[in-house]
N, C-alpha and C positions, 0 to 999 in steps of 0.2 A: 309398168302400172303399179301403183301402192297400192297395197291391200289395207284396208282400214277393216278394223275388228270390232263388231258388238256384241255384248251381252244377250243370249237368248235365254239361258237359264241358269237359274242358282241364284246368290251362292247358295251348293252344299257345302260339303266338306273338306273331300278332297278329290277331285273326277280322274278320271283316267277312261284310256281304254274304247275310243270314240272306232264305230262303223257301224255302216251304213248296212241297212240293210233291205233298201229298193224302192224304202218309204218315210221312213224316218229314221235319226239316228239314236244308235245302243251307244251310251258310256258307264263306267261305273261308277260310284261313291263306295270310294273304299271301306274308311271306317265304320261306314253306316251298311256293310254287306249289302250292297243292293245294286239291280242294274235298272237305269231308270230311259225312258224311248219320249226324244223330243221327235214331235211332229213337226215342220217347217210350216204346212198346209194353213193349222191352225193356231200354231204357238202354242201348243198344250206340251208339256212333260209330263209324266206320269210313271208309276214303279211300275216297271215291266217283270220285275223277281227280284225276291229277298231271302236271305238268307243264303248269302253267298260265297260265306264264308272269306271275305275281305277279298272276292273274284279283282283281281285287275286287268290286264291286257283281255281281247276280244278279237275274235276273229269269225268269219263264216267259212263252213266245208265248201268240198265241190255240189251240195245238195240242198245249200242254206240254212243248215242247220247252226248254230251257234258255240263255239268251243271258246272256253273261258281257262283263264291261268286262276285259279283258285290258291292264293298264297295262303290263306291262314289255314288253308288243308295240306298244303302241301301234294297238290295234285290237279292234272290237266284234266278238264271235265268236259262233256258236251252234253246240252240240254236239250229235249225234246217239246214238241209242242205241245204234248200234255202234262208235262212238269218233270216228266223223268230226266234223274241225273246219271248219267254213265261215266264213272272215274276212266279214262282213258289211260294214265299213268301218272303214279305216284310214287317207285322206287326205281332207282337203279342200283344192277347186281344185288338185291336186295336192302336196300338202307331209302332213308326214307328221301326225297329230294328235299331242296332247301327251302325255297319259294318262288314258286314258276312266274314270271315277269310279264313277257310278253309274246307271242306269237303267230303265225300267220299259218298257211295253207297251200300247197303247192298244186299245179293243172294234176300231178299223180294222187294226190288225194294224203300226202304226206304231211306230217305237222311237225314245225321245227320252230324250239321253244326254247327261252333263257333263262337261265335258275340260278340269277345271284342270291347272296345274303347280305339285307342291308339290315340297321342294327344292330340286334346282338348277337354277335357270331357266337357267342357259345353254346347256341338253341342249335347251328350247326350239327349235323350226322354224317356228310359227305365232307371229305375234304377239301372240295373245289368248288366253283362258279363256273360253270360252262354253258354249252348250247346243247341242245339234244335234236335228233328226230327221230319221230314216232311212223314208223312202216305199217300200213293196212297189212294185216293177215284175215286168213279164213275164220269165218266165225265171230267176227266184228271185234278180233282181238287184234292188238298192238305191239311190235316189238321196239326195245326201247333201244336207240345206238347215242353213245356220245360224238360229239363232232366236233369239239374246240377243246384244246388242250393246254389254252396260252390264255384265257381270259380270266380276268380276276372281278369284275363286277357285268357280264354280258344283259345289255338293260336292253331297247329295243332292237328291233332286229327287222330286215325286207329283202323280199328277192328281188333281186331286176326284171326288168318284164320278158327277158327271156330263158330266165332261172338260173340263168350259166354263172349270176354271183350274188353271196349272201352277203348284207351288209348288215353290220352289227356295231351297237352302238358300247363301246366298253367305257364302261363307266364309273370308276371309282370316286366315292366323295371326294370334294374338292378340299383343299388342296392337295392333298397326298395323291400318290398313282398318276395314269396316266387316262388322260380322257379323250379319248379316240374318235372315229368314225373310219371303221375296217373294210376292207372289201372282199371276202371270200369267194375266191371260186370253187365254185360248184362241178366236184367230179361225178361221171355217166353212174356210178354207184352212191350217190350221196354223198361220199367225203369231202372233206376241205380240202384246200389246200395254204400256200403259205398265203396270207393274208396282206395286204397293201396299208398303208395306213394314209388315207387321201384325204382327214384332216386333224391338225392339234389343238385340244382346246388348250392348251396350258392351264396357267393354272385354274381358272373359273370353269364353272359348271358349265358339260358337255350336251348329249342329247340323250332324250330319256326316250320321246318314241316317235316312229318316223313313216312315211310312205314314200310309193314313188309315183310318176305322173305316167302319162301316157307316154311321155318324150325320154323316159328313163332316167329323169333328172329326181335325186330325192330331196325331200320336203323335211324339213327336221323341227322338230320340237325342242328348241338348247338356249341356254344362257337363262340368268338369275339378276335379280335386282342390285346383287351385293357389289357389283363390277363388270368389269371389262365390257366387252358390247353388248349387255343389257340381254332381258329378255326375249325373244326373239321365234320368229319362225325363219330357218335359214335355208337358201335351198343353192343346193348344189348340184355339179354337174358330177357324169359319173367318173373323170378323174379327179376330181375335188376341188373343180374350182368352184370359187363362190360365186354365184347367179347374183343372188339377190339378200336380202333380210330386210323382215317386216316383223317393227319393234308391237311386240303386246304387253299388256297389261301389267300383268304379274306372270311367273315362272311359269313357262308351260310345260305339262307334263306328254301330251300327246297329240295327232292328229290326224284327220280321216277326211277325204273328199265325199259330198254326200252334194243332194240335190239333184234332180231329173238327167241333167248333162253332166253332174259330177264334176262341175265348173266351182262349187262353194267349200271351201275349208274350214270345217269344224274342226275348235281347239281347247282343250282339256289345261287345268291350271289346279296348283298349289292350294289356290285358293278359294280353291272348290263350284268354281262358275264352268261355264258352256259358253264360248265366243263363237262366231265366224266374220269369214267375209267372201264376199266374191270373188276369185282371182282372175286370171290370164291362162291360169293350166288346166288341166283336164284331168282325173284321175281315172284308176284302171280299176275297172269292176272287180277283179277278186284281191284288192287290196285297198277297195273305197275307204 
């Protein structure tokens, strides 16, 4: 089945950061610090919050509450429903993070989050790009672990639907480095382990952010106008073979299942617009 992609909203600026959250979909506009909630019902988009301090990636807790990567703070935040903001973490070992990317939520209530630096690395205060998780403690406080030791630009990131492996999108500008799609397994204590590399972008732009279906297959947000196979939403199997690709618009930066049956894929772009289409797959409610 080919997924044909329309425009529902935009252009903004630049979106990122698309899910669902049981009615309509949350993405962000980066530069314009805001996160903005299309309806499907009635085609309305509207600012859901501003002042987001360039929020990118999006996720929902185990309680549907909202946790945002807040790059231009430099800290993973979650919002309430009456506008409170809770920095959930912002250093590690004391030093400030770099700029948290994107993240997701695990059935334990765990947040596991990617803190490249794209730009100018010399804003840098840590020496690396890694992945982190955030453990619930007592007291609605957080401890912070590192979990990737080998990544040099970790952009999006997904668990499989039975948690047992983190898949992470490494992603260095193109052409220099390597641009990946890793497969971590997930050890009974949260650690990694050695990582699989199940596919190579060479040299053209890799995947920035990704889901997975109900069938464990991931859904990727990868490739650029500039070459190689084109903009794309690519989906793969989970030892990396290629399913399918359904070429979009312009560069996509991210994507989320949304819609009553979670059958529709909304897709986040470069160029600051809101797509979807219908598919064939089905996504999983805590990674819509």
């Amino acid at each position: 089945m080919a997924w044909t992609f329309e425009r529902v909203a935009g252009p903004y600026r630049f979106t990122e950061g698309p899910v669902w959250d049981g009615e309509a979909l949350l993405f962000t506009d980066i530069p314009a610090s805001r996160i903005m909630r299309y309806h499907p019902g009635d085609g309305t988009c509207v600012e859901f919050r501003t002042g987001t301090d360039a929020a990118n990636g999006l996720t929902l807790d185990r309680e549907g509450r909202l946790i945002a990567c807040s790059g231009g703070a430099r800290r993973v935040v979650r919002y309430a429903a009456d506008g409170a903001v809770t920095t959930l973490a912002d250093r590690y070992q004391g030093t400030r993070l770099n700029s948290p990317n994107d993240v997701v939520v695990d059935s334990r209530g765990r947040i596991w989050f990617t803190d490249p630096c794209y730009g100018d690395r010399s804003t840098m205060l840590l020496e690396h790009d890694s992945v982190y998780r955030l453990d619930p403690q007592a007291g609605d406080s957080w401890t912070i672990t590192r979990v990737t030791f080998d990544t040099t630009r970790p952009n999006g990131l997904v668990l499989s639907p039975d948690e047992r492996t983190l898949y992470v999108a490494e992603s260095p500008p193109a052409p220099a480095g390597k641009r990946e799609l890793r497969a971590y397994p997930v050890a009974a204590d949260g650690s990694l382990g050695a990582y699989r590399v199940l596919h190579d972008f060479g040299p053209d732009r890799g995947i920035d952010g990704m889901r997975v279906d109900r069938d464990g297959s991931i859904v990727a947000a990868c490739g650029w106008t500039r070459g190689g196979p084109g903009p794309r939403i690519a989906v793969f199997a989970p030892d990396g073979a290629v399913l399918a690709a359904h070429p979009v618009p312009d560069n996509p930066t991210n994507c989320a299942f949304g819609d009553a049956d979670l059958g529709t894929l909304y897709v986040t772009d470069s160029a600051g617009a809101l797509s979807r289409a219908r598919t064939d797959r089905r996504g999983l409610a805590r990674s819509a």
